[in-house]
N, C-alpha and C positions, 0 to 999 in steps of 0.2 A: 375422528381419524378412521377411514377406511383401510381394508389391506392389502388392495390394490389399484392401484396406480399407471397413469403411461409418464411422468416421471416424476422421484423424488429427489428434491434438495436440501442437501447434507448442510444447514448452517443456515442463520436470517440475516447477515452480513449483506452489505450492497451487492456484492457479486449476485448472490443466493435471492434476493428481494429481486432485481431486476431478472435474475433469470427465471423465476416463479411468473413475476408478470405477462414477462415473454412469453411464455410456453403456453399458459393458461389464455393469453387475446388468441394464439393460434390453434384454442379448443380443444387444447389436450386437457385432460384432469391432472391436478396436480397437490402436492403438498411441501412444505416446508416443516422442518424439525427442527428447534432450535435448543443447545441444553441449556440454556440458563433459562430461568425461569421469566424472564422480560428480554424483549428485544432492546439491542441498544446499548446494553448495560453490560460490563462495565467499559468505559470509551476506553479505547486499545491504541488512542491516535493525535496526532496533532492535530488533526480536522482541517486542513488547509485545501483547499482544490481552486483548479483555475474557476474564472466565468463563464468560459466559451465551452471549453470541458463539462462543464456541469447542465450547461444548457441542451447538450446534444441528449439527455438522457431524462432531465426534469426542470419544467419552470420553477428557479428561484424563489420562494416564498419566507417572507419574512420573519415567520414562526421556527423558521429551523438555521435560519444563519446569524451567528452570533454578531460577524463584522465583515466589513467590506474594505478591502485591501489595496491600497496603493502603491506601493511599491515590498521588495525586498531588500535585503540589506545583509555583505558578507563582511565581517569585523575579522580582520587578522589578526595574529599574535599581537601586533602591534599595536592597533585599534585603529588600523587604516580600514575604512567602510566604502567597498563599491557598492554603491546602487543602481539598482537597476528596475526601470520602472514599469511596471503592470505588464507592459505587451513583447517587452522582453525577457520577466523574468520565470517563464514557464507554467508548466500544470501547478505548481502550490501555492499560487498567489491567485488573488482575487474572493473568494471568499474563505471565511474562517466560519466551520460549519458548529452546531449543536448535533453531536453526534446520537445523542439518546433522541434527539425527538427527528432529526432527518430520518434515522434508520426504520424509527416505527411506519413514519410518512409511506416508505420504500414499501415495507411490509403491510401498510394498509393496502395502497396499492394493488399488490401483487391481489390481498385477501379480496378488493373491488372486483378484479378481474377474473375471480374465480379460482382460486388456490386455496385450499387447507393451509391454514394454519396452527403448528403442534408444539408449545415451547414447553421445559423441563423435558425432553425428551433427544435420550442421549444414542446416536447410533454404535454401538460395542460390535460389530461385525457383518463383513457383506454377506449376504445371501450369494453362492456359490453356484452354477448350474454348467459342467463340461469348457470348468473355465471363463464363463464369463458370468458378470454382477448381474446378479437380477432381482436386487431388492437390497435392503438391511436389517440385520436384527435389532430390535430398539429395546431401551429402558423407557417406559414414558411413566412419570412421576414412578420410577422405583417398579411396575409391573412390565413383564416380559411383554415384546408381540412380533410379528413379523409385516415388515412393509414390503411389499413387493412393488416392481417397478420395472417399464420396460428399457429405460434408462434413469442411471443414478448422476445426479448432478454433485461434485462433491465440492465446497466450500469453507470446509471448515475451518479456515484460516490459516496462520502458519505452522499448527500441527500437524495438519495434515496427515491426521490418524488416519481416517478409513482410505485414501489412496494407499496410502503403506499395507494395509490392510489386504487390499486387493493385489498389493505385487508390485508397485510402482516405486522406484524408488524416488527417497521422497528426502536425501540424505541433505542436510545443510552443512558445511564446514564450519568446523568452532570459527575461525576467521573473517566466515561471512555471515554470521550470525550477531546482528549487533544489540548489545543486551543495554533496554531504554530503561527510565525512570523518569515520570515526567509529576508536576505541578498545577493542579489552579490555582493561582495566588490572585489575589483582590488586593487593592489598596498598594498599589505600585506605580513608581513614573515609568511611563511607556509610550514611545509616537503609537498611537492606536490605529495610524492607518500602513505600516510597515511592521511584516514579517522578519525579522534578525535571525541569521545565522552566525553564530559563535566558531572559528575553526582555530584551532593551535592543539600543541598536545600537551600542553599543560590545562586545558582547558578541557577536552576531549579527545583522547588520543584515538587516533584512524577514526576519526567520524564528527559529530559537530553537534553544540548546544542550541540550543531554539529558543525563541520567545514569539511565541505567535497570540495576536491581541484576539479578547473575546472583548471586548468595549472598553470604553472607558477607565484605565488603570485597573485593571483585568486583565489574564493572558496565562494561555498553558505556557510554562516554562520547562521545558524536558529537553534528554540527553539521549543521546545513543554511542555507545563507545563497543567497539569490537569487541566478541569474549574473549581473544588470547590476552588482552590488556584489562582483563575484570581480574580482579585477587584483593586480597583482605585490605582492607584502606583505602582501594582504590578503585570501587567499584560504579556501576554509574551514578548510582546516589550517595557516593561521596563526592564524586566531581559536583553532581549538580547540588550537595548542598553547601559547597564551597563556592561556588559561584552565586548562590541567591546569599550567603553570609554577605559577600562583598557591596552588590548589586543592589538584591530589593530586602536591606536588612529590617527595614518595617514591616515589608509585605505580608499575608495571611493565609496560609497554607488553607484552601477548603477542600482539597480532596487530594489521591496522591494515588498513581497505578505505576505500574511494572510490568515489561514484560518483554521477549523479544521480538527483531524484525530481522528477516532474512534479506540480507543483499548481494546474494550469490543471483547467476544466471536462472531463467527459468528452467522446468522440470525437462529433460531430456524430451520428456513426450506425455504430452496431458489428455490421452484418451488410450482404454483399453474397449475390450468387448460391455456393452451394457455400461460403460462408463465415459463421465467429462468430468477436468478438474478445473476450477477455477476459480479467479480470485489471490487471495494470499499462500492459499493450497496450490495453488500452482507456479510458487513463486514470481508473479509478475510485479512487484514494488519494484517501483526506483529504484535503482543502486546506488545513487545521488543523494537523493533527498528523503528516501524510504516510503514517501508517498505511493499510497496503494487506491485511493476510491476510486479516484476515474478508471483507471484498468480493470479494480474489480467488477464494476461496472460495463464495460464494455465485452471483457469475458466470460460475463452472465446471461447479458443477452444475446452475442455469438454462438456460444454454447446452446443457449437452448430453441434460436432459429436454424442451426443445422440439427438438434436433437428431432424435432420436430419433423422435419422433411425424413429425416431416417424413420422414424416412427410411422409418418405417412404409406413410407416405401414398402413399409414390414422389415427390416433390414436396420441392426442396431447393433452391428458387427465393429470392430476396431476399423478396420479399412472404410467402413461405409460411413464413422462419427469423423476420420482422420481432415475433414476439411475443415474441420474448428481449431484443428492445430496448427496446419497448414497455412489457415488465412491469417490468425492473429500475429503468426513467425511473420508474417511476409506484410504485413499493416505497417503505419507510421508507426503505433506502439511499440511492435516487434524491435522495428529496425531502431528507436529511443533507445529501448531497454539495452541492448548490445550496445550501442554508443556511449552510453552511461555508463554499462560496468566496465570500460576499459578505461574510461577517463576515471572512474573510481578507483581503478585499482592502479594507475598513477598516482592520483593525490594521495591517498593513503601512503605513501614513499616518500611523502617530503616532508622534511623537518622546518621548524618554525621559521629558519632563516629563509629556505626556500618560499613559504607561504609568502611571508611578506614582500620580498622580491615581485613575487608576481601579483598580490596586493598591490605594492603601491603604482605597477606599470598597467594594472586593468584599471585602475583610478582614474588614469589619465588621459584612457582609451576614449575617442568618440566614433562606435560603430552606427551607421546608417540601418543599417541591417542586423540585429545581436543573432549569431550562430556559435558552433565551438566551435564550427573550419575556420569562422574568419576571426575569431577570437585569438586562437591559438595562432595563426596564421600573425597576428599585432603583437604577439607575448614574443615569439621567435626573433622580430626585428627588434625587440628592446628587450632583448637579455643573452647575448651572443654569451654569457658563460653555460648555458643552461639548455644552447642550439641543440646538441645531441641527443640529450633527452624529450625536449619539446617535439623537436623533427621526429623522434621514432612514436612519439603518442599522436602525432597527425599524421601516421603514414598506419598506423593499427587500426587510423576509424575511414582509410579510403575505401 
């Protein structure tokens, strides 16, 4: 580890792995910091990403995908199940990844292409210079040092320390903050080629259970339920282990994480002077589905193709990085993310009666085309009690 840099990235995360790669083919020097001692570890994820998603960024390789996915599947209160198959049902279908060995893959990568790489080393504050970031101070295996950099990439996921750090706020509401607990369980019946989502709130209140297949009666099983709906009894690893009691009561718990995902809008603004936020640090997940790799991916290497051209210029001023915020606002992902979190923050309002109403009328549904205009547009002619609220959530996403 040198100690200095033309940029450093705060985190070895997909975002952080592709924006290392990025930066480094366009012959900047670069490094990566990762604090845990292994990349990859501990998986923080359902591992779900589309195909066509996944392909824009890395060929497919059979070493790091668990399973290959056919359709998904949304289970009402009631256990009415729409399906919806591979090419309509968005970025978390299509494969089910291996999180620990994809991620290193990312990060060998990045290391091919000429990046440092620096893991158990923890960034505890920015280097400061007339207001803008120009570096961090590190703990690397427990010894002080200083990185310097002429832009800081930060990724650190949905802590999103060091942007706080530098001034950003980085504030998530208890509300949009939905606190998971997920499962690998083995030895389970499960269709292996369909992703299930669980919704009711007795099941998961404001938010929804998973089973996503890693092969063969195999499959992370996890929850996400809002925190204003987490308290004693009832928290996400009580829902979820009241639903594997029922479900997979043979099944075999072999490993078990926790943690939150933010599904609030992204950050007001994800570049200061000397800095880019991206990734889960920049709040881009789903507000739907919580799914975060492809975007973190994609605002990796956005970020570090305009970091680059600034760096070229001499020029790595907030106004001169601000086209990395600018484009990804104004991208198909941008314009996703807004369309999702207002259809999320409808659903979240409907009690179980409501769910299955519009369960069992999207069951019946045959769209040529799957979108939410023309979805909602088929919900609206078959539930005239329900018109004024449907009409005011298809008139927030025109």
């Amino acid at each position: 580890m040198k100690s200095n840099y033309d940029i450093l990235v705060i985190g070895g995360g997909p975002a952080g792995a592709l924006a290392a790669k990025t930066a480094a083919e366009a012959g900047n020097s670069v490094c990566i910091i990762e604090k845990r001692p292994a990349i990859g570890t501990p998986v923080r994820c359902a591992e779900g990403i589309g195909k066509e998603l996944l392909k824009e960024y890395i060929k497919p390789d059979p070493r790091w995908i668990s399973a290959e996915i056919e359709r998904a599947r949304l289970i009402a209160p009631n256990g009415t199940s729409v399906s919806l198959e591979q090419d309509r049902a968005g970025n978390e279908v299509g494969y089910v990844l291996d999180r620990k060995v994809f991620d290193r893959e990312l990060v060998w990568q990045a290391a091919e292409a000429g990046a440092d790489v620096v893991v158990k080393t923890r960034a505890i504050a920015p280097i400061m210079e007339n207001g803008a970031v120009r570096g961090a101070k590190v703990l690397s295996a427990g010894m002080p040092a200083d990185i310097r950099a002429e832009v800081v990439l930060a990724a650190d996921g949905t802590e999103a320390q060091f942007a706080r750090w530098a001034g950003l706020d980085t504030t998530v509401p208890l509300r949009e903050m939905m606190s998971c607990a997920q499962y690998l369980m083995t030895d389970i019946d499960i269709d292996a080629g369909s992703t299930d989502f669980y919704l009711g709130n007795e099941i998961a209140p404001e938010g929804y259970l998973w089973v996503f297949p890693k092969g063969d009666r195999t499959a992370n099983v996890g929850i996400g339920i809002t925190g204003r709906k987490s308290r004693d009894g009832s928290r996400a690893k009580d829902y979820l282990d009241r639903f594997v009691a029922k479900n997979f009561p043979d099944g075999k718990t072999i490993e078990a994480i926790a943690g939150g995902v933010p599904v609030c809008r992204p950050l007001a603004c994800t570049v200061a002077d000397g800095l880019m936020v991206i990734g889960d640090a920049a709040r881009v997940v789903d507000p739907i589905t919580g799914g975060g790799i492809g975007n973190a991916m994609y605002t990796g290497r956005l970020a570090a193709q305009v970091a680059s051209r600034c760096i070229e210029r001499g020029n790595c001023s907030k106004e001169a990085l601000m086209p990395y915020d600018t484009e990804w606002r104004a991208s198909r992902m941008g314009t996703i993310l807004e369309r999702n979190y207002k259809v999320k923050e409808y659903f979240i309002t409907l009690d179980d009666a409501k769910l299955n109403t519009l369960a069992d009328s999207i069951a019946s549904i045959s769209l040529k085309e799957f979108s939410v205009s023309a979805l909602i547009k088929e919900l609206i002619k078959r539930n005239p009690k329900m018109l004024l609220e449907l009409k005011a959530l298809r008139d927030t996403l025109v």
